[in-house]
C-alpha positions as CSV (number, residue, x, y, z in Angstrom):
1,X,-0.3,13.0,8.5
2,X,-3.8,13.0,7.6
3,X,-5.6,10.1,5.6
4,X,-5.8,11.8,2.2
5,X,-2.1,12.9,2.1
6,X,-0.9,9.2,3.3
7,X,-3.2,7.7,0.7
8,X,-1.8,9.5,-2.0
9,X,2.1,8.6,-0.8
10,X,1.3,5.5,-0.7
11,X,-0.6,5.3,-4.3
12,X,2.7,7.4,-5.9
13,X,4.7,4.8,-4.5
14,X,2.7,2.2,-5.8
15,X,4.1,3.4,-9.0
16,X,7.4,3.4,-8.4
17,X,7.1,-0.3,-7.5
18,X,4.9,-1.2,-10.2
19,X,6.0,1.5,-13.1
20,X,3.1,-0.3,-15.4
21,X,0.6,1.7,-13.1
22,X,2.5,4.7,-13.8
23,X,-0.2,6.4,-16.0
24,X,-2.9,5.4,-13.9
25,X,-2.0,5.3,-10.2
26,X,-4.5,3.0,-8.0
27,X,-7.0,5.1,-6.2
28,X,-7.8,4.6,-2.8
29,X,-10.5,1.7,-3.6
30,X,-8.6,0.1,-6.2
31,X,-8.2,-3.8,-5.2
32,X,-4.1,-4.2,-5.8
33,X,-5.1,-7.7,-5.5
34,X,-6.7,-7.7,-9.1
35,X,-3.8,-6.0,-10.8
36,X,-1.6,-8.4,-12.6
37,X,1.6,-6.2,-12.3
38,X,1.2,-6.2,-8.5
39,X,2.4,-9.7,-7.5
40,X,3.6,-11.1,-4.5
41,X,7.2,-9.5,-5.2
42,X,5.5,-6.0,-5.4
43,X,3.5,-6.5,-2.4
44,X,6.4,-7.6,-0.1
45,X,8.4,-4.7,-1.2
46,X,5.7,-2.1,-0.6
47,X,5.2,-3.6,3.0
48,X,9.0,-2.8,3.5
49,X,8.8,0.5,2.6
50,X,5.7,0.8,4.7
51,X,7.9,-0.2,7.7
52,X,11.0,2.1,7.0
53,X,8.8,4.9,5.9
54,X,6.2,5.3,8.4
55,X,8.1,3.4,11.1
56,X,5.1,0.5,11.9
57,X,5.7,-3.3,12.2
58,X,3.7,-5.4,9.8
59,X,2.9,-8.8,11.9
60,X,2.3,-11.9,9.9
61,X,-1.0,-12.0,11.8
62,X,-1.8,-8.4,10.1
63,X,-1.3,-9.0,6.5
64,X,-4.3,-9.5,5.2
65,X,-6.7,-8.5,2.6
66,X,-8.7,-6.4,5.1
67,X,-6.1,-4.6,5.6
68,X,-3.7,-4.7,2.5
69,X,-5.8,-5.2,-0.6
70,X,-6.6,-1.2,-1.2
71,X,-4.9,1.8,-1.1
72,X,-6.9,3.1,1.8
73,X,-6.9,0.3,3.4
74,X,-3.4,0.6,3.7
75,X,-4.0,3.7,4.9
76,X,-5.6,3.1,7.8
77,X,-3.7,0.2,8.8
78,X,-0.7,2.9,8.8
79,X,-3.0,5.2,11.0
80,X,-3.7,2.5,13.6
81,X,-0.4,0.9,13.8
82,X,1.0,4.9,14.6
């Protein structure tokens, strides 16, 4: 999967967590961070999905705003950790 098509997976399932960003999904520089609908509760059950869906492990070491904090970020986390 290229970088593009995971970006947008990720941002539609942003929206599925967080149904508030429903009519605006987050684009791939938007910092979840500063959305009040995307709490901690939001985050931890995207990182699940991230680990079911693309099949990566998410070390406590890893989760960090440099890699976490935008939806391309995210991204290319998922690309290196493949």
């Amino acid at each position: 999967m290229d970088r593009e098509s995971l970006v947008e997976e990720i941002a539609r399932h942003i929206t599925v967590v967080v149904p508030a960003l429903a009519e605006a999904p987050p684009g791939p520089g938007t910092n979840l961070l500063e959305i009040p609908d995307f709490d901690s509760m939001a985050m931890l059950e995207l990182l699940v999905w991230l680990q079911g869906n693309y099949g990566i492990d998410v070390p406590d070491g890893e989760m960090s705003p440099d890699n976490l904090s935008t939806v391309g970020r995210m991204a290319d986390f998922v690309l290196r950790q493949r």
